[in-house]
C-alpha positions in Angstrom: -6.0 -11.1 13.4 -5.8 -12.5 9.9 -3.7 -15.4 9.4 -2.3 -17.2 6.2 -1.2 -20.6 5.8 -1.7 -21.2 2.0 -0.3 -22.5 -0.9 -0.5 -21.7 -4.7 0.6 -23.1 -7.6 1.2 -19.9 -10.6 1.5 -19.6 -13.7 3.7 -16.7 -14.2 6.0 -15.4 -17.0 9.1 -17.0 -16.1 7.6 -20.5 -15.8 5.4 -22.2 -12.9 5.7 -20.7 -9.0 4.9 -21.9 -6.0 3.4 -19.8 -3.7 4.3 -20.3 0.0 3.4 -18.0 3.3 2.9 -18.2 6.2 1.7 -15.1 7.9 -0.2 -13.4 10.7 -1.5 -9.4 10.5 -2.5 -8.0 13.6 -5.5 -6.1 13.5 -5.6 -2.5 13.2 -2.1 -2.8 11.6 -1.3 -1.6 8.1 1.1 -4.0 6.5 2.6 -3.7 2.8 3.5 -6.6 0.6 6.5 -5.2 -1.4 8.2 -7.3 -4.0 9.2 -7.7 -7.8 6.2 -8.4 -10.5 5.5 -11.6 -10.2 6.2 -12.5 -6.7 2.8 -13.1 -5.7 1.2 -10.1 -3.9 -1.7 -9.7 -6.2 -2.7 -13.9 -5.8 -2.3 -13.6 -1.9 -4.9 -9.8 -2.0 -7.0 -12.5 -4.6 -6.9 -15.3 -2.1 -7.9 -13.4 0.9 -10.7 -12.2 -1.1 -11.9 -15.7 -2.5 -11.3 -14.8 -6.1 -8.3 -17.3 -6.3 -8.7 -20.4 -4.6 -5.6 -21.9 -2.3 -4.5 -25.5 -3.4 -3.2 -26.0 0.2 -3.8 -24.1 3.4 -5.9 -22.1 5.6 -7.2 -18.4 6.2 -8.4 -17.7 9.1 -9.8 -14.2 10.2 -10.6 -13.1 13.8 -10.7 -16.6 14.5 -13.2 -17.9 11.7 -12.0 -19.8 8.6 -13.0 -18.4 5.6 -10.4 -20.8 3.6 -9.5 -24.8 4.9 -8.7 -26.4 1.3 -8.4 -29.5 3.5 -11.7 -29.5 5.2 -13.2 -28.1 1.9 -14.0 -25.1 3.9 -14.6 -21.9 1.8 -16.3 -18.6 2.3 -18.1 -17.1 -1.0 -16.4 -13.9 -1.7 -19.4 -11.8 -1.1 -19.3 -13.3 2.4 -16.4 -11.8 3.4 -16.1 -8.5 4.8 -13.6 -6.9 2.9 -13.0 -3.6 0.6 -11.4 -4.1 -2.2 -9.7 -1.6 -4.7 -8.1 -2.7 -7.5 -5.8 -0.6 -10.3 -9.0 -0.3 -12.7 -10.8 1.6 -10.3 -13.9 -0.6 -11.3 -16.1 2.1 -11.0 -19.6 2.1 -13.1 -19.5 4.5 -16.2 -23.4 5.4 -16.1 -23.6 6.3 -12.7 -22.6 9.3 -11.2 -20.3 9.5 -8.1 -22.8 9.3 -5.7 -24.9 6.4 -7.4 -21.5 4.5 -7.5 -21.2 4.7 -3.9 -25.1 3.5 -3.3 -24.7 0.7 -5.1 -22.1 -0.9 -3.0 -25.0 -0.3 0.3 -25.7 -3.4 1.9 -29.7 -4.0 1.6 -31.6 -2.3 4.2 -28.2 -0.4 5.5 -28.0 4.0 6.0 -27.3 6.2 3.3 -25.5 8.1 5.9 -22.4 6.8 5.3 -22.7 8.2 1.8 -22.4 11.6 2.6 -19.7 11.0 5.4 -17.2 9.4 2.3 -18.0 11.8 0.2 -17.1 14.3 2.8 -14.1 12.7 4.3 -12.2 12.6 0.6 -13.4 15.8 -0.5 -16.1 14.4 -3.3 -18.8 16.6 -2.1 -18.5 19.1 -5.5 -18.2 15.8 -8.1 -20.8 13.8 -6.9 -23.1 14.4 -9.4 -20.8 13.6 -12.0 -19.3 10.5 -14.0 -16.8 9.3 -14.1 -15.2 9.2 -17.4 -15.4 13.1 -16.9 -13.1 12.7 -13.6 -8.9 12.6 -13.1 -7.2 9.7 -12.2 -6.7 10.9 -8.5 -10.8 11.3 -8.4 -11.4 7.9 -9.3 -9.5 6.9 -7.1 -11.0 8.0 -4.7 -14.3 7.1 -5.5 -13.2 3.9 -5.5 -11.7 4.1 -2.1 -15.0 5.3 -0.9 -16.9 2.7 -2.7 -15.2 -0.2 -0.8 -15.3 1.6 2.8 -19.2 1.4 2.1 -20.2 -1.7 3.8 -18.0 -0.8 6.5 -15.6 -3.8 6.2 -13.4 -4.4 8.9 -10.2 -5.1 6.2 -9.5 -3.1 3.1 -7.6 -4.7 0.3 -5.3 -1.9 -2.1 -3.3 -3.5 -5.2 -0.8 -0.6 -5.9 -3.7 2.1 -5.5 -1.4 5.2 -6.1 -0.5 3.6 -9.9 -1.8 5.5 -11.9 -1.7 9.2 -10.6 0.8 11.4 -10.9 3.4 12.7 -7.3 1.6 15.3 -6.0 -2.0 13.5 -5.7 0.0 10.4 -4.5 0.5 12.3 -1.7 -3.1 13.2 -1.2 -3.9 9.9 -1.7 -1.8 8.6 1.0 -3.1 10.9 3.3 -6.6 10.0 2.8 -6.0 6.5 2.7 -4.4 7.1 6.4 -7.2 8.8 8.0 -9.7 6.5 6.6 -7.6 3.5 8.2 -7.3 5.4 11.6 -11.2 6.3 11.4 -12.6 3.4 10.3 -10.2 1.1 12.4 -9.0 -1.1 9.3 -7.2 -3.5 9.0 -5.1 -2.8 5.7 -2.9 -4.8 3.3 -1.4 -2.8 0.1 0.7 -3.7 -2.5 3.5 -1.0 -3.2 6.6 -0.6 -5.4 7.8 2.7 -3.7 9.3 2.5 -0.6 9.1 6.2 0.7 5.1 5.3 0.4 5.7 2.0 2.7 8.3 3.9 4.7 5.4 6.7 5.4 2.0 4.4 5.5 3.2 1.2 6.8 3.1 -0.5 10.3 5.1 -3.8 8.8 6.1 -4.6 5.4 6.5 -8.4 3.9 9.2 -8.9 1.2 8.6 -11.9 -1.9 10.6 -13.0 -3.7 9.7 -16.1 -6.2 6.3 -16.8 -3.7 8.4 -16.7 -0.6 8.7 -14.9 2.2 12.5 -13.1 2.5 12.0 -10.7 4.6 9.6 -9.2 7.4 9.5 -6.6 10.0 9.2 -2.7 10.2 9.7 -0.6 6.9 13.0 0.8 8.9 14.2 -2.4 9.8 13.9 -3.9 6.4 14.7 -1.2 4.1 18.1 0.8 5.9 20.9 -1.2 7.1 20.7 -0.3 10.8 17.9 1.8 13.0 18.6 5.2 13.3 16.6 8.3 15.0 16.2 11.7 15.1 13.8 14.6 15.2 13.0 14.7 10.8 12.9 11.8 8.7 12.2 11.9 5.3 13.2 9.6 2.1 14.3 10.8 -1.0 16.3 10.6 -4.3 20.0 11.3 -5.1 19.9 13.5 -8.5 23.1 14.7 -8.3 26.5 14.6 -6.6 29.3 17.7 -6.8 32.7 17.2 -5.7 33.3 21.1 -4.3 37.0 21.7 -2.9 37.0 18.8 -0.1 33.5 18.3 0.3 30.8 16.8 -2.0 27.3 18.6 -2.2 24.0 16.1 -2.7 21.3 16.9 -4.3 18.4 14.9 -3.1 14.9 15.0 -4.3 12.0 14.7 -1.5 8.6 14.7 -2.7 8.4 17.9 -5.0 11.4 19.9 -3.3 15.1 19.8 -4.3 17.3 19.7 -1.1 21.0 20.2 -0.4 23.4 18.4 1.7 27.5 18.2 1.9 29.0 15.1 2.7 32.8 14.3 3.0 34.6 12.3 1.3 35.1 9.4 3.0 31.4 9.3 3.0 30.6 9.3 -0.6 32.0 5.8 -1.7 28.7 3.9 -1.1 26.2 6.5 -2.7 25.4 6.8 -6.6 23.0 8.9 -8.5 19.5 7.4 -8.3 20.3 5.9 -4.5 16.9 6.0 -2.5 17.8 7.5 0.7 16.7 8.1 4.0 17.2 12.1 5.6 17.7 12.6 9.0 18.1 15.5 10.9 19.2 15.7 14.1 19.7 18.8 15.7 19.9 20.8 12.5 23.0 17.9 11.3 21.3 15.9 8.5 22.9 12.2 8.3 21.8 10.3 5.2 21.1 6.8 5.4 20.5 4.2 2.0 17.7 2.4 1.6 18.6 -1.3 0.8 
């Protein structure tokens, strides 16, 4: 269980903030922060991780304070056992792959787990290399390895899928999930998208201006009522057709271009560019927007 009480005065570009939450994280549970720029999410991953220092507050974690501004109770960063990957990546441009990984090994602690990262997110053929001669989605995950290292028991992700392009998102994702279900993490991420939340999350916490406006499952808080069925997928509006009485959508979801029709006293509330919810229930597809 992680739990944060803090407060922060920021600095941000529309004038001074005050950061205020009041949170708890179950453990094993993977919970997205989602919010505007600005709203705070990368100062509370920076407090959790002791590079940002709460002006009021506590963190506590499985029952231990790392943070009690009151108490002057504060656990050194390195004390803390977390992984952390940030947007740069961080990684060290002289070492190869492999020597990036065993640098993060705790003194005295197995290499094994070396060679079971580098097998679990498919590394195994660039490990010898560096990596300024690697894409953007194999940093990445070199990265991600890198912090699973020590084994932490909570990995910390600030918008990891940023700079890579849909289809290794996707890859991404997937690895980031089976490393939280093998490793038994508990994981925070900061995302923009909600189709990635809607797929990766257990929970999902909305800022806005340091505050807390909203909390609960990614269905709960993104569509305006619970719905089920058999397929669910989120997706795009690119286009609408009026055809006779009917109007065709065209819907974007992931890399594929799907079809739907929709009548007319339907359409009012959609508009090109509407992220939506797909469902399909017994081969009838209802579309739901996402708020």
């Amino acid at each position: 269980m992680i739990h944060l009480n803090i407060e922060k005065n920021l600095h941000t570009a529309e004038g001074d903030m005050n950061l205020c939450i009041d949170i708890s994280i179950k453990k094993g549970e993977f919970t997205t922060l989602y919010g505007a720029s600005g709203a705070g999410k990368t100062s509370i991953l920076r407090m959790i991780t002791g590079l940002l220092k709460a002006d009021k507050g506590t963190i506590t974690v499985d029952g231990t304070l790392w943070n009690d501004v009151r108490y002057k109770i504060f656990r050194k960063p390195g004390a803390r056992n977390l992984g952390v990957v940030f947007q740069d990546y961080a990684l060290f441009p002289t070492m190869s792959v492999r020597e990036n990984l065993e640098f993060a090994l705790n003194k005295g602690q197995s290499p094994v787990i070396i060679d079971e990262l580098i097998q679990m997110v498919a590394l195994d053929k660039l490990q010898h290399r560096k990596p300024d001669s690697l894409s953007g989605g194999q940093q990445q995950r070199v990265a991600l390895a890198r912090a699973l290292v020590k084994k932490p028991s909570i990995l910390l992700l600030d918008e990891p899928f940023s700079a890579v392009d849909l289809a290794m998102r996707k890859k991404l994702q997937d690895y980031i999930l089976l490393l939280h279900k093998r490793y038994e993490l508990t994981t925070i991420m900061i995302s923009h998208d909600i189709g990635e939340i809607i797929k990766m999350s257990d929970n999902v916490y909305v800022l806005e201006k340091g505050v807390i406006v909203k909390q609960g499952t990614p269905m709960a808080v993104f569509t305006h009522q619970n719905i089920s069925g058999k397929f669910q997928f989120t997706g795009e509006i690119i286009k609408i057709e009026k055809e006779d009485i009917i109007y065709v959508i065209t819907l974007l979801i992931g890399n594929n271009i799907v079809k739907t029709v929709m009548m007319p006293s339907e359409i009012d509330i959609f508009s090109i560019g509407d992220k939506v919810m797909v469902v399909s229930k017994a081969f009838n597809p209802l579309i739901q927007k996402i708020i």
